[in-house]
C-alpha positions as CSV (number, residue, x, y, z in Angstrom):
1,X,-12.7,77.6,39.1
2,X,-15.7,79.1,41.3
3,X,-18.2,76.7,42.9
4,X,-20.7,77.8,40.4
5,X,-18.4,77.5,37.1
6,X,-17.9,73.5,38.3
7,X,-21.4,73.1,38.9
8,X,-22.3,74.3,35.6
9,X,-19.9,72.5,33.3
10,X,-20.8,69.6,35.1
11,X,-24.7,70.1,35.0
12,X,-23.8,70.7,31.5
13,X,-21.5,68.6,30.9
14,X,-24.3,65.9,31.9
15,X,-27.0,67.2,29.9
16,X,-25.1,66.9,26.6
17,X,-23.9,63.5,27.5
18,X,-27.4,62.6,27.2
19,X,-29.0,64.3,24.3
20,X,-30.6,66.8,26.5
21,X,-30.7,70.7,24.4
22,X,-30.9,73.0,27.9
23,X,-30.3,77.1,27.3
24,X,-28.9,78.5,30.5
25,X,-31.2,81.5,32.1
26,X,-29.2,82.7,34.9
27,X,-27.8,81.5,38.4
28,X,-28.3,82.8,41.7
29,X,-26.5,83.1,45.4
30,X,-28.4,84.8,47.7
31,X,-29.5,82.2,49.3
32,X,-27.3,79.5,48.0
33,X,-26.4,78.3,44.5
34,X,-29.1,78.0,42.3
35,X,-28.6,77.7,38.7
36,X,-31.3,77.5,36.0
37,X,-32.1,76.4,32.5
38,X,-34.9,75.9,30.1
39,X,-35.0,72.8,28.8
40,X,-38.5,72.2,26.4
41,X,-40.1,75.1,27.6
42,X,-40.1,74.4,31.4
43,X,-37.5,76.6,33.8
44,X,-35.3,74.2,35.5
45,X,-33.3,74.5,38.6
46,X,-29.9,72.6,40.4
47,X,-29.6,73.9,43.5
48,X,-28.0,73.6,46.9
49,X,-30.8,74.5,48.9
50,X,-34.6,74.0,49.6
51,X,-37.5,75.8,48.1
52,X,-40.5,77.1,50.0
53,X,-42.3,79.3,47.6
54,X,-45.6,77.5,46.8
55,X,-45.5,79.3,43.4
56,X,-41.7,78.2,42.4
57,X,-42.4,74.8,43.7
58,X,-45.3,74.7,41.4
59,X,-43.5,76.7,38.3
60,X,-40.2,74.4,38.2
61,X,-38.6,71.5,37.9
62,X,-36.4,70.7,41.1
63,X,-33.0,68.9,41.0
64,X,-30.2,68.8,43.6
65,X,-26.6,70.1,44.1
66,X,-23.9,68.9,44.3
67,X,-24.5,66.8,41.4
68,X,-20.5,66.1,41.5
């Protein structure tokens, strides 16, 4: 299993243990792992690596990786 499959079962794996409904939009490595959800309407991101973007920083919700 890749690095991104276990993050994603995990990160997903997570979210249904607590009664969160999340649809998957899409992952990312360019410039790291990134992968990303929407979860009520807002795009969320797990990744591995910082954002500097004023406009993503703004636009999502930020969480951390490894969350294993």
């Amino acid at each position: 299993m890749t690095r991104y499959q276990q993050n994603r079962t995990e990160i997903e794996r997570q979210l249904t243990a607590n009664n969160i409904h999340a649809d998957f939009s899409g992952y990312s490595e360019s410039f790291g792992l990134s992968i990303y959800y929407l979860i009520d309407g807002k795009k969320v991101r797990f990744s591995d690596h910082s954002v500097s973007n004023s406009t993503r920083l703004f636009d999502e919700v930020h969480f951390d990786l490894p969350i294993t």
